[in-house]
N, CA and C of each residue as an Amber inpcrd file, in Angstrom:
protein
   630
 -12.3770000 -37.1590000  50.3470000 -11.2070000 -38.0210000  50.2980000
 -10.6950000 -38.3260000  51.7060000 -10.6610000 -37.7340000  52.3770000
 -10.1290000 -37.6930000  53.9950000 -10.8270000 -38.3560000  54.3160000
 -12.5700000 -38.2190000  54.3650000 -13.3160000 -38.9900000  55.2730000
 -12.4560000 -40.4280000  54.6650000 -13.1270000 -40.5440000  53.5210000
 -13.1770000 -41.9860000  53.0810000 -11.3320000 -42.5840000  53.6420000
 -10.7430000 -42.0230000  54.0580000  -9.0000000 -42.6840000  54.2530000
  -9.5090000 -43.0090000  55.4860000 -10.3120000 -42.1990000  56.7120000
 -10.3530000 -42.1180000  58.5650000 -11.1120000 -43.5330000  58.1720000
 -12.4560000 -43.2590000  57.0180000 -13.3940000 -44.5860000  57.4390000
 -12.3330000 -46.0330000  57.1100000 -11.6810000 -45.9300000  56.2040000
 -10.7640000 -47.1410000  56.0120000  -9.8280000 -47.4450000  57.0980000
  -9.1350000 -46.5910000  57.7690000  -8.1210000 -46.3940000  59.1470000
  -9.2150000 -46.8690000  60.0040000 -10.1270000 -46.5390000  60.4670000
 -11.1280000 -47.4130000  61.2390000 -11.8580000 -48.6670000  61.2680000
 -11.8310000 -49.1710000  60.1500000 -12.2620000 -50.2690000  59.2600000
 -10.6300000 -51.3850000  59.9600000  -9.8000000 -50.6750000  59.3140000
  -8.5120000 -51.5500000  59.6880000  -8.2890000 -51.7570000  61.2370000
  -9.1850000 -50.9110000  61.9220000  -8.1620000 -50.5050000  63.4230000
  -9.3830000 -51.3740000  64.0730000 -10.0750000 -51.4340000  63.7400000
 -11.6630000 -52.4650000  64.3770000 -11.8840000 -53.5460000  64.3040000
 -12.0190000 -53.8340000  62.9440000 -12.2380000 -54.8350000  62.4010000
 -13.7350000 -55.8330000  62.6930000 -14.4090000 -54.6870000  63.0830000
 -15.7970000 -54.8920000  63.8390000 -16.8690000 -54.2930000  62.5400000
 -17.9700000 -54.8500000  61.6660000 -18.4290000 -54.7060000  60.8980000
 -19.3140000 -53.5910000  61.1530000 -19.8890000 -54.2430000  62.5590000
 -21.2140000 -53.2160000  63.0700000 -20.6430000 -51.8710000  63.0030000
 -19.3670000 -51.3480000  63.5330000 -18.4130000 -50.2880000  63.9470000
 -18.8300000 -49.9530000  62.5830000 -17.5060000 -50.1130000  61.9260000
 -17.6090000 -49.5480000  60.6870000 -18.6040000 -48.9930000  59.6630000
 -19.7340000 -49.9550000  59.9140000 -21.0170000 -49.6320000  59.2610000
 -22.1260000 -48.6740000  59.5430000 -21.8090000 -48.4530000  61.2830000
 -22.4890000 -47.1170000  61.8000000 -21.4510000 -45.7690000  61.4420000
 -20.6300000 -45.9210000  61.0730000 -19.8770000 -45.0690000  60.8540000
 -19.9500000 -44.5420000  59.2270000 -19.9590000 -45.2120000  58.1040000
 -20.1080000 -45.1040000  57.2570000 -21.6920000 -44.3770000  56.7670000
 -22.6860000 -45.1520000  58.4080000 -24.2710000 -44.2720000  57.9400000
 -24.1270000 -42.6920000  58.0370000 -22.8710000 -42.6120000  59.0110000
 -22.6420000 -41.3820000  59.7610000 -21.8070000 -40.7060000  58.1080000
 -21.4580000 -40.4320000  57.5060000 -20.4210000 -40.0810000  56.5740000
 -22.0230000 -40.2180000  55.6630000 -22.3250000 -40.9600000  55.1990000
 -23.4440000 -40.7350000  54.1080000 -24.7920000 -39.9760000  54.6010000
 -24.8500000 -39.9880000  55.7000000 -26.1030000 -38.6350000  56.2000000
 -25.3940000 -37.3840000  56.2030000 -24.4520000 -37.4570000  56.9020000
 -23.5450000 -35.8000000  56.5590000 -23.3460000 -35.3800000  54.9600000
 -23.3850000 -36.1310000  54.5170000 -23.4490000 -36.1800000  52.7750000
 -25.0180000 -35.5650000  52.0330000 -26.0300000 -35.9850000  52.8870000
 -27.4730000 -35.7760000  52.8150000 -27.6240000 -34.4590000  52.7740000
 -26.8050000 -34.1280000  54.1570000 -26.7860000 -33.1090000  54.9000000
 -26.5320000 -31.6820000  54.0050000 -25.7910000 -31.7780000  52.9950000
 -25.5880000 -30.7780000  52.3110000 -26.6000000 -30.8730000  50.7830000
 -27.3070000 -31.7840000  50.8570000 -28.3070000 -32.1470000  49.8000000
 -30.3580000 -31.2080000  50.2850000 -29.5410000 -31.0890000  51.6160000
 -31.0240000 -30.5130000  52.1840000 -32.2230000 -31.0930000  52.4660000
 -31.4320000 -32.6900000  52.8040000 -32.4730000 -33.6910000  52.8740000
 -32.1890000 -34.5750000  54.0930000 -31.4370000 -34.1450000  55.0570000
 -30.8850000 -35.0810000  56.1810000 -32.5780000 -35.0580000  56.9990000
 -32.2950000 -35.9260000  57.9030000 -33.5510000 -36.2460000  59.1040000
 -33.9850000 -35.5260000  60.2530000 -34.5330000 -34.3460000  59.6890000
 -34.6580000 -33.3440000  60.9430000 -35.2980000 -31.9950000  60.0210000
 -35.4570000 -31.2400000  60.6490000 -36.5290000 -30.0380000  60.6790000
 -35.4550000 -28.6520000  60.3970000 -35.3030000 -28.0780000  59.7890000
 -34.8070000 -26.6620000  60.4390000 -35.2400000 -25.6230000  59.2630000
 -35.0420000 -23.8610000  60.0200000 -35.7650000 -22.9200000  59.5300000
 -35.4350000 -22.2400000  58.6320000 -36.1880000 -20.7970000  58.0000000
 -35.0890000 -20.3450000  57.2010000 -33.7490000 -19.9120000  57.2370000
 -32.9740000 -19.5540000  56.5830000 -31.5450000 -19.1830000  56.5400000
 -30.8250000 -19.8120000  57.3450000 -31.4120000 -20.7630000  58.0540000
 -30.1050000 -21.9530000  59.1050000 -29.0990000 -22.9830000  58.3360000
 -28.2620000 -22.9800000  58.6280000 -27.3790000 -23.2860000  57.9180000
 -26.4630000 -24.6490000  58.6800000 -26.1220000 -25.7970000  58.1410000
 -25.6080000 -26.8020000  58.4830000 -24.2280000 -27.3100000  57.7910000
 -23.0030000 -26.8770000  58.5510000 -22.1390000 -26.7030000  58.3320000
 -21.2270000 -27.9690000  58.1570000 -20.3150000 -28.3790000  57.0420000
 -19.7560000 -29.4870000  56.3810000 -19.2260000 -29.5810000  57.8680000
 -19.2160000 -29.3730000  59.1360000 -18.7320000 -30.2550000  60.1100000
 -19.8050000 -31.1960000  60.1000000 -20.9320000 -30.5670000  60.6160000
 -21.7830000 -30.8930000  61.2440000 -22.6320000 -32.1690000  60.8510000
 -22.8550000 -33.0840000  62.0130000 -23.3820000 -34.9740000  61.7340000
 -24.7670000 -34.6360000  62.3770000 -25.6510000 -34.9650000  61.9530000
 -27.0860000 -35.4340000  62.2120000 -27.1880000 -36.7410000  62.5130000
 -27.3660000 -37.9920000  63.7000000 -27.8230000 -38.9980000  63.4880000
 -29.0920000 -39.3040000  64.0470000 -30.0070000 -39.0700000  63.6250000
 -31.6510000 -39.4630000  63.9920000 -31.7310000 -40.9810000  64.3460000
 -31.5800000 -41.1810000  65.1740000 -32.4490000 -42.7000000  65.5920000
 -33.7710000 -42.9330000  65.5580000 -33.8450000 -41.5510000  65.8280000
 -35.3790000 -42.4700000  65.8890000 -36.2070000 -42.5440000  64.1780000
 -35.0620000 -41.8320000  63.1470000 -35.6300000 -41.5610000  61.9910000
 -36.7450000 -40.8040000  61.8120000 -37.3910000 -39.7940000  62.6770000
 -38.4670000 -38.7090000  62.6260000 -38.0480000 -37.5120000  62.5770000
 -38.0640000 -37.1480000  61.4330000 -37.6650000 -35.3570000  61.1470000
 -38.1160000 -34.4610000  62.5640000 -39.3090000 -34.8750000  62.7060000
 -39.1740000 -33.6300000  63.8220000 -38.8690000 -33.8230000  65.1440000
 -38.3060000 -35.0560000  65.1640000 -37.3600000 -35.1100000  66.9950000
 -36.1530000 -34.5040000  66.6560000 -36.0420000 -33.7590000  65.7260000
 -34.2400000 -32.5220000  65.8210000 -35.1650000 -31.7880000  64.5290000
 -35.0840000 -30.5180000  65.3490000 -35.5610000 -29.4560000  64.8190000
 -34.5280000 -28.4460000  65.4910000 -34.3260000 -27.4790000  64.1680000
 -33.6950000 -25.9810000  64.6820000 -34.7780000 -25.2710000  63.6110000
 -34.4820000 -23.9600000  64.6990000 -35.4360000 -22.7680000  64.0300000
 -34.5820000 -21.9660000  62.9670000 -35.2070000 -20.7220000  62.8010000
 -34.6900000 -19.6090000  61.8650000 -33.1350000 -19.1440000  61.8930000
 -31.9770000 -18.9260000  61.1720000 -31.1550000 -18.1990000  61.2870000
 -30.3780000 -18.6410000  62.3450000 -29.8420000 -19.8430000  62.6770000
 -29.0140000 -21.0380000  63.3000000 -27.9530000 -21.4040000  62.6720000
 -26.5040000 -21.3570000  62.9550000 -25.7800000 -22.3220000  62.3490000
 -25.5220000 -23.4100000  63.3170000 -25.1230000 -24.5560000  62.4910000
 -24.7140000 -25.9030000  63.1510000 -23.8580000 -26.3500000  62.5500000
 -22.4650000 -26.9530000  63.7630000 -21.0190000 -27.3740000  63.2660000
 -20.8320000 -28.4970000  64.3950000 -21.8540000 -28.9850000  64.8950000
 -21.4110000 -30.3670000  65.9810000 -22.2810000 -31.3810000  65.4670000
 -22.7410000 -32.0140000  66.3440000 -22.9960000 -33.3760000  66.2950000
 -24.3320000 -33.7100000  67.2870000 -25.6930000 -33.5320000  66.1460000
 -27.0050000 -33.2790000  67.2350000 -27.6450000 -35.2320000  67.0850000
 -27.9660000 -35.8210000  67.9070000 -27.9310000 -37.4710000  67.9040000
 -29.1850000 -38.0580000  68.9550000 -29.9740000 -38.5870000  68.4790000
 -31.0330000 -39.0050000  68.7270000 -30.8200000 -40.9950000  68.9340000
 -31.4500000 -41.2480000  69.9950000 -31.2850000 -42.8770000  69.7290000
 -32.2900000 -43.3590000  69.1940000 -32.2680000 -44.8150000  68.9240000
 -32.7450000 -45.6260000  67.9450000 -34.6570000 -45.7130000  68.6300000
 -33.9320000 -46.1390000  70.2890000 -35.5260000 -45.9560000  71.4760000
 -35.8170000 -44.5440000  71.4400000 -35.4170000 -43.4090000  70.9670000
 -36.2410000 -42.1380000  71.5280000 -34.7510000 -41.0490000  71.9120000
 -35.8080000 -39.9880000  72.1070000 -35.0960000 -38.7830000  71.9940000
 -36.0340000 -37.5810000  71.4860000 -35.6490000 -36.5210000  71.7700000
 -35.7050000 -35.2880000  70.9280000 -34.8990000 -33.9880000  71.1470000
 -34.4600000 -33.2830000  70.2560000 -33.7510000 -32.2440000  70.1300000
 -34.3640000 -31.2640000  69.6040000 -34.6830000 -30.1800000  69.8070000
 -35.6170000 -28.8480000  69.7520000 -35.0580000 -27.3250000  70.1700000
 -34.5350000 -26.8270000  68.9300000 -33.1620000 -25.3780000  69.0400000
 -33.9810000 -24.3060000  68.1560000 -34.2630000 -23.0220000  69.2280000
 -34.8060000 -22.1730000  68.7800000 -34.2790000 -21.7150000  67.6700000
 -33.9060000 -20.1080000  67.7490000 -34.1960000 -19.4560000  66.2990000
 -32.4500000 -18.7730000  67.0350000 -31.6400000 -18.5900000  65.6830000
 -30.2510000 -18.1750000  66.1780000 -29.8370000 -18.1150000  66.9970000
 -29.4620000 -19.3190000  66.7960000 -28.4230000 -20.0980000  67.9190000
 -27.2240000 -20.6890000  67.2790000 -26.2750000 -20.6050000  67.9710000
 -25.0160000 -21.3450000  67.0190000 -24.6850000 -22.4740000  67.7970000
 -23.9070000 -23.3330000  67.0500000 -23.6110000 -24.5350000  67.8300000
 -22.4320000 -25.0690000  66.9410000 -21.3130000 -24.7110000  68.0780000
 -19.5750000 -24.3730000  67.6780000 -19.8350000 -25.9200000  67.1800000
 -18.1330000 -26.1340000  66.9570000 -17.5280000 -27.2100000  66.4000000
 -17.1470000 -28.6370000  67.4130000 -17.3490000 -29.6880000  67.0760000
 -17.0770000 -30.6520000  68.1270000 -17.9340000 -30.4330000  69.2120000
 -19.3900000 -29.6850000  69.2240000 -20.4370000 -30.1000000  70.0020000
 -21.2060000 -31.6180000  70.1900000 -21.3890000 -31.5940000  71.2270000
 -22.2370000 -32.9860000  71.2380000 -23.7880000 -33.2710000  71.6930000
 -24.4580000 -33.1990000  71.3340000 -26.0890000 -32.8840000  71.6400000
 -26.7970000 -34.3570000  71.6490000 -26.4090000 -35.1190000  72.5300000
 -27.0920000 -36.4520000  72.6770000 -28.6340000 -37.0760000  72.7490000
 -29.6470000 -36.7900000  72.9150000 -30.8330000 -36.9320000  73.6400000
 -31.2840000 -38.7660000  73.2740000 -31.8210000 -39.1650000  74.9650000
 -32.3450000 -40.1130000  74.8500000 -33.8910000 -39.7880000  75.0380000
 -33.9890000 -38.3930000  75.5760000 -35.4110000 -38.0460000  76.0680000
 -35.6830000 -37.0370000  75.3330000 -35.1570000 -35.5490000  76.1170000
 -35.4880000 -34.3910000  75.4240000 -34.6430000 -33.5920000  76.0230000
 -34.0550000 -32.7530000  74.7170000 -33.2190000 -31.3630000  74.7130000
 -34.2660000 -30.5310000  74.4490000 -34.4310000 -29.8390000  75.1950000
 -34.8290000 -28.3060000  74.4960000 -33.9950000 -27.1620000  74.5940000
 -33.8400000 -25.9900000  73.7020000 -33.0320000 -25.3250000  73.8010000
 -33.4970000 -24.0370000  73.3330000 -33.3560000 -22.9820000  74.0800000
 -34.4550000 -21.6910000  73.3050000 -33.7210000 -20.6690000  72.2020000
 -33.8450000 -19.3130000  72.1050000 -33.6690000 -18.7920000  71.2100000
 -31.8290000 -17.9910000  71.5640000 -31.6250000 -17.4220000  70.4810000
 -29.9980000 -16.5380000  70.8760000 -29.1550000 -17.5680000  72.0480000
 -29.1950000 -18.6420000  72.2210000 -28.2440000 -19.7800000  72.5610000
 -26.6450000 -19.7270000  71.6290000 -25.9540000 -19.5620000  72.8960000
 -24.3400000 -19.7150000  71.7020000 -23.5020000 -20.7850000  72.5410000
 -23.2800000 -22.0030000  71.6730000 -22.5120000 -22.9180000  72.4190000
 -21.2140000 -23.2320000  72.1070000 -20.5940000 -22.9670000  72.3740000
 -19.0180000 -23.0030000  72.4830000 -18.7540000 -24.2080000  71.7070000
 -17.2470000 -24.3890000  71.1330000 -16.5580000 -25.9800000  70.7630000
 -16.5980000 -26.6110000  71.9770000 -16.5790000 -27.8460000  71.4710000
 -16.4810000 -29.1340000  72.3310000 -17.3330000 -28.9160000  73.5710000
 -18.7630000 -28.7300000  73.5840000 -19.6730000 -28.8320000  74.4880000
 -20.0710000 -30.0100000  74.7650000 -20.5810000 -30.8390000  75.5320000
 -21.6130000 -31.6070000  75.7800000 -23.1250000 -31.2780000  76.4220000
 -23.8770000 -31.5060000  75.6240000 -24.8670000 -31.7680000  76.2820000
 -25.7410000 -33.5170000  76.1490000 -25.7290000 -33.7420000  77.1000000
 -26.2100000 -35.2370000  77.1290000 -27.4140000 -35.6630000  78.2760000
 -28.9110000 -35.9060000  78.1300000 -29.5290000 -36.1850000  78.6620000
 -29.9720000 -37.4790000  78.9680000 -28.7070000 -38.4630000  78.9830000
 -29.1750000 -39.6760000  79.2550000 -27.2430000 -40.1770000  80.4110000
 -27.0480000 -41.3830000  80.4920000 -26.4780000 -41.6050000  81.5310000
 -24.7550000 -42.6920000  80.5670000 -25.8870000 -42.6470000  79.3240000
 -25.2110000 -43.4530000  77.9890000 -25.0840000 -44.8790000  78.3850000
 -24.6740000 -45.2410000  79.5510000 -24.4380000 -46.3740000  79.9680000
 -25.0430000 -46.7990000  81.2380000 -25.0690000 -48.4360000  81.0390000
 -25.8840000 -48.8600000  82.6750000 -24.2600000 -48.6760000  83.6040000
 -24.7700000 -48.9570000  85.0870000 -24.1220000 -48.7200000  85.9980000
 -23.7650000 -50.1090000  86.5210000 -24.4200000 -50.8300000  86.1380000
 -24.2910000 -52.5030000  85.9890000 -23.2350000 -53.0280000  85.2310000
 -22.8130000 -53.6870000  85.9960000 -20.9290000 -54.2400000  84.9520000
 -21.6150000 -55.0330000  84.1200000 -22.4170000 -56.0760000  84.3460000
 -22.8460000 -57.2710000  83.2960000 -23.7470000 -56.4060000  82.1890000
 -24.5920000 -56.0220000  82.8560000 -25.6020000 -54.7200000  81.3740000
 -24.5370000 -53.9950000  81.2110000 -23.8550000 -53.3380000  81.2700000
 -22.8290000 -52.5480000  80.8890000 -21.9900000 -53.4520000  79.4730000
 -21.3990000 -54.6380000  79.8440000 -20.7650000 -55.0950000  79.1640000
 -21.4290000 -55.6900000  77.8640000 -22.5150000 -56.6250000  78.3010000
 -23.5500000 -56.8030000  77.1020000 -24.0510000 -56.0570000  76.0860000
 -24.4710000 -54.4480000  76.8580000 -24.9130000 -53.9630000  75.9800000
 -23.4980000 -53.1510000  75.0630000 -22.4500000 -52.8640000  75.6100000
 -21.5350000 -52.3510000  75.1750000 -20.7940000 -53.5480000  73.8450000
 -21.2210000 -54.4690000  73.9440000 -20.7740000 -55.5000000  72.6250000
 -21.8400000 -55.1030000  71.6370000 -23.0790000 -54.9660000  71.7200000
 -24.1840000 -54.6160000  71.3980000 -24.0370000 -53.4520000  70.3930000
 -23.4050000 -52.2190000  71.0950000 -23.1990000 -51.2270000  69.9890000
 -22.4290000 -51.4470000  69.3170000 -20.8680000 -52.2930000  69.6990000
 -19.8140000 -52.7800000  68.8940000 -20.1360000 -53.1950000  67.6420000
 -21.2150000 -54.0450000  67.8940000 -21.7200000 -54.6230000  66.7600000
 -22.7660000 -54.2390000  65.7630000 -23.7150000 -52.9920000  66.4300000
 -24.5410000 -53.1160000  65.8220000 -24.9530000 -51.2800000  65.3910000
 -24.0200000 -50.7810000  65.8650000 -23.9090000 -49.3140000  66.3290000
 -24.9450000 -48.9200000  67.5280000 -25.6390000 -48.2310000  66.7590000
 -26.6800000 -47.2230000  67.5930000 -28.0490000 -47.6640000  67.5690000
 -28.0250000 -49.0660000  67.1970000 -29.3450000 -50.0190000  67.5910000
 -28.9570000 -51.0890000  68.7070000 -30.0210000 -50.4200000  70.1460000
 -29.2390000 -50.8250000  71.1640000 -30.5300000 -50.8550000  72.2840000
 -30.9410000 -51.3360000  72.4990000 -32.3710000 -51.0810000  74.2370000
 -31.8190000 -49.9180000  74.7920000 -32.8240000 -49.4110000  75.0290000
 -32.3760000 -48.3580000  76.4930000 -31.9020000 -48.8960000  77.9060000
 -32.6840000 -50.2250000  78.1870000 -32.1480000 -50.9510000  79.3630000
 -32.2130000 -50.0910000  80.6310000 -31.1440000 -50.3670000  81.1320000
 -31.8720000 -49.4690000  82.4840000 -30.6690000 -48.4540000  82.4000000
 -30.6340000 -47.7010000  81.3470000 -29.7960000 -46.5910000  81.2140000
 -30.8510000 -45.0380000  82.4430000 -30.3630000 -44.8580000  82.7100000
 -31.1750000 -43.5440000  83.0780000 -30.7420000 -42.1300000  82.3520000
 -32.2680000 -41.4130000  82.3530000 -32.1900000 -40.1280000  81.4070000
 -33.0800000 -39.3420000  82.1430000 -33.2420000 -38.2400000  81.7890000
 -33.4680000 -37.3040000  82.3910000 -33.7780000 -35.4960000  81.2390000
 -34.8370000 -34.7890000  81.1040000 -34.9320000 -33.7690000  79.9020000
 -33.6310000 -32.8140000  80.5360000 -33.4830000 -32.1320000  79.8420000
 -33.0330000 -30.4490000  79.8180000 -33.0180000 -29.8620000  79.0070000
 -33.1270000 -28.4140000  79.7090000 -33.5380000 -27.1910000  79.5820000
 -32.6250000 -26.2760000  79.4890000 -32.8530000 -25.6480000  77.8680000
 -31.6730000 -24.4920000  78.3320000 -32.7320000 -22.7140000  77.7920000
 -32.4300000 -22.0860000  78.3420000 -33.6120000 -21.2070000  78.1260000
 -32.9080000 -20.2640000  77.3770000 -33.5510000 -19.0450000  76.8790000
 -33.5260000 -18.3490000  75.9530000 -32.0510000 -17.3750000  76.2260000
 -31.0520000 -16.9980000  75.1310000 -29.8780000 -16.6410000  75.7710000
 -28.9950000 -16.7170000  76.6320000 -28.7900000 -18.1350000  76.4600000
 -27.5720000 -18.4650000  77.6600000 -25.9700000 -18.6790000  76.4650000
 -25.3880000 -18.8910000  77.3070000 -24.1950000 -18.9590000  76.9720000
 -23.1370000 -19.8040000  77.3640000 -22.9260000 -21.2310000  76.6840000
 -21.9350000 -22.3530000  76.8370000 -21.1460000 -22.1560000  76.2330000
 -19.6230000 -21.7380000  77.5660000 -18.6810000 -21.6050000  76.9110000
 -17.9460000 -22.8790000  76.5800000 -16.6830000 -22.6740000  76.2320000
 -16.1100000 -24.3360000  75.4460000 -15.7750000 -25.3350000  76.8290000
 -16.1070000 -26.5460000  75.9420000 -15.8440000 -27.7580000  77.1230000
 -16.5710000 -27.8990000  78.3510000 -17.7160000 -26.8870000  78.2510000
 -18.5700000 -27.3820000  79.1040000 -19.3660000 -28.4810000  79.0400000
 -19.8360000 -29.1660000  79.5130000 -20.9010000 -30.3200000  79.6530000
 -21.8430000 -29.9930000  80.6430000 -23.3730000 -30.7980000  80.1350000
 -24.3840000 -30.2040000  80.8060000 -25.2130000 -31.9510000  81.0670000
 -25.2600000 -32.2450000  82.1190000 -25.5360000 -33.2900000  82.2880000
 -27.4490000 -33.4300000  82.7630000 -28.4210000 -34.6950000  82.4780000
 -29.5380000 -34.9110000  82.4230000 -29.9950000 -33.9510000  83.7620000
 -31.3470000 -34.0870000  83.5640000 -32.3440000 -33.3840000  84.1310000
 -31.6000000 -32.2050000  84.5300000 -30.9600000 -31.3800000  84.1280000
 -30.4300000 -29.4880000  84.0420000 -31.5140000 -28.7180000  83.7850000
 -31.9050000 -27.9770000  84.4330000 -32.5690000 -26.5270000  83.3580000
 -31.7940000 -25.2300000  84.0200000 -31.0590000 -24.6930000  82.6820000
 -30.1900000 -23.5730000  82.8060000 -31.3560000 -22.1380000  82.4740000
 -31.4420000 -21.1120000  83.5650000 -32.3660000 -20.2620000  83.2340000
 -31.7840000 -19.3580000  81.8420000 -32.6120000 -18.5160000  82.1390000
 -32.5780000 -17.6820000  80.8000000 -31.3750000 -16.6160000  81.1570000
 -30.6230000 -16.4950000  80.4780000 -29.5120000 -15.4240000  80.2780000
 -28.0490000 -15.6350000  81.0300000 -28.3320000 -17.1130000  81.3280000
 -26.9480000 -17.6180000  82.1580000 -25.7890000 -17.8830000  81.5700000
 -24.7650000 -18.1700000  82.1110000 -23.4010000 -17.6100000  81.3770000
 -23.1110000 -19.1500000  82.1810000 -22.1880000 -20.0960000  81.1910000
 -21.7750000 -21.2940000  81.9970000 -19.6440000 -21.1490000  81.7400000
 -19.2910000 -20.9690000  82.7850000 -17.8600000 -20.8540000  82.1850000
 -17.3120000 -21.8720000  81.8500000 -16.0110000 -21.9450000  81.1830000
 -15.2940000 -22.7620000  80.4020000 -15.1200000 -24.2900000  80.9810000
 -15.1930000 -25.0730000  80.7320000 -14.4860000 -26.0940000  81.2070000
 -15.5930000 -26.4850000  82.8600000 -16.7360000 -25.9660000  82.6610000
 -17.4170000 -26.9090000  84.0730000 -18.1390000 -27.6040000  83.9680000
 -18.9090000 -28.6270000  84.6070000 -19.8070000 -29.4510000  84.5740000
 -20.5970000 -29.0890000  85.5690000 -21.8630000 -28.8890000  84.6180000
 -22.9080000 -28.5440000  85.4620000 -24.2500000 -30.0300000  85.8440000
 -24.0890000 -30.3200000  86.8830000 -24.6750000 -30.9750000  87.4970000
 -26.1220000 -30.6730000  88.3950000 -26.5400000 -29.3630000  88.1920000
 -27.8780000 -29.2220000  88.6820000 -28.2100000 -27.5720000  88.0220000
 -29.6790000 -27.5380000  88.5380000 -30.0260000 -26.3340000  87.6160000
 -29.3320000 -24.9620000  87.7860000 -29.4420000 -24.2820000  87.0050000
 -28.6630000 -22.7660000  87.2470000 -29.9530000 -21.5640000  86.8860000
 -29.6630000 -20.2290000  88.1290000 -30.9490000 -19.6280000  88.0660000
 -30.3170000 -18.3700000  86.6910000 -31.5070000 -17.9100000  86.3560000
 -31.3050000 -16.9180000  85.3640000 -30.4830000 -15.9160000  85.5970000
 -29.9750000 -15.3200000  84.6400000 -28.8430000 -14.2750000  84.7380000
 -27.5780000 -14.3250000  86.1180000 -27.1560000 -16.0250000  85.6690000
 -25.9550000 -15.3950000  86.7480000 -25.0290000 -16.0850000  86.3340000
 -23.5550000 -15.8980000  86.4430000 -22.2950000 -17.2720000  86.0220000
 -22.4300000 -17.8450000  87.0340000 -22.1600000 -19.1950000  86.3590000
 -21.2640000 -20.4750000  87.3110000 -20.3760000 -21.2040000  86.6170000
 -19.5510000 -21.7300000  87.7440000 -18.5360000 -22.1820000  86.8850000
 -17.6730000 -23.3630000  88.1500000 -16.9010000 -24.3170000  87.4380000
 -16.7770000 -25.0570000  87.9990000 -17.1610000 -26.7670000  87.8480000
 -16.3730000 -27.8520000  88.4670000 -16.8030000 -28.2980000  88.5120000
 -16.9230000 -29.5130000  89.8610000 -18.3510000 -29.4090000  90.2530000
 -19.5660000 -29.3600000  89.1970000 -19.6680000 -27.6620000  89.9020000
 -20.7180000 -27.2470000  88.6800000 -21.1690000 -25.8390000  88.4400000
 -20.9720000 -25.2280000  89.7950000 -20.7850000 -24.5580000  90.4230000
 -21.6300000 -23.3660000  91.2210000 -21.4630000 -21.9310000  91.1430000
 -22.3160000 -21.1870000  91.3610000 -22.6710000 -19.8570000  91.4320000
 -21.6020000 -19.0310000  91.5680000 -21.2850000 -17.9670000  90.3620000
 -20.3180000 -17.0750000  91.3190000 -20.5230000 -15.7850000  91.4200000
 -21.7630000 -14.9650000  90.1430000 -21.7490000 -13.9430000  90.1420000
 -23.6960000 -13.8530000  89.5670000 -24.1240000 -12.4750000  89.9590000
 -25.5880000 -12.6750000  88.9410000 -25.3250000 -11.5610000  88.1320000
 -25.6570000 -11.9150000  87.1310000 -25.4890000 -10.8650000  85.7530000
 -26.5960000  -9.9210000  85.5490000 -26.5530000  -9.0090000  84.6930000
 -27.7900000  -7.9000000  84.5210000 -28.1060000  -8.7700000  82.9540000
């Protein structure tokens, strides 16, 4: 009942068809989602939580895969040109996460990501005012069927047991080593070595962990 009042409040507040209609795919795959039939891969006992939105662009189950004994409560999103998302085996992924890929996420095993994370391996937008603006009518209209254009992207890497705390964001080409600790609220802008915090933004080093 709620959804369906926000999708009507958005419907009214837009008045943009394309809008509304990517939004509504978004509300009927989360619907899937608890049917055990959404667009993507995952293992036993993982569990996909009435937050949690799947939008596959590219429509291939296995460009978003999670492994064994995972919960998911954000928002894992693939574009229409490409992507992949790839989450080991228990890992959680808080509430109001954002897992974008235009290329490739990978993400390894015992991963715990905080609310309101970002991770995003693409640039989302050109840097070009005129491509910028074009293509930005583009999604208006049409949602999440859109060129890549000269967006730039970049993979990342997050390795086995790290730890995103809330409101972090992890921006393209990252690889966070294995057992790193990212503190609250930083943006990490280049790679981080295994077992140590950083924090900040953008990231840097403050301590190495055992």
């Amino acid at each position: 009942m709620i959804k369906r009042i926000v999708l009507y409040l958005i419907k009214k507040l837009f008045q943009v068809e394309g809008v509304a209609s990517a939004i509504q795919r978004q509300l009927d795959l989360n619907k899937t989602n608890n049917n055990n039939n959404a667009c993507l891969i995952y293992g036993k006992e993982t569990v996909l939580h009435s937050d949690a939105i799947i939008l596959n662009g590219t429509n291939k189950k296995e460009n978003i895969s999670l492994g064994d004994n995972c919960l998911c409560r954000g928002t894992l999103l693939t574009f229409n040109y490409g992507g992949i998302i790839s989450i080991g085996n228990h890992c959680y992924i808080g509430d109001l996460v954002r897992i974008w890929s235009a290329e490739k996420i990978s993400i390894g095993n015992d991963v715990l990501i905080s609310h309101n994370v970002n991770i995003i391996d693409t640039d989302s937008h050109e840097l070009n005012s005129i491509e910028r603006k074009e293509n930005g009518r583009k999604i208006l209209k049409d949602g999440l069927i859109l060129p890549k254009g000269n967006v730039k992207s970049a993979p990342i890497i997050i390795e086995d047991n790290v730890w995103l705390s809330f409101n972090v964001s992890v921006l393209k080409g990252v690889t966070i080593g294995k057992g790193a600790v990212v503190a609250a609220g930083s943006v990490v802008t280049k790679n981080v070595a295994s077992y140590t915090l950083v924090g900040g933004t953008p990231a840097k080093f403050i301590k190495k962990l055992c």
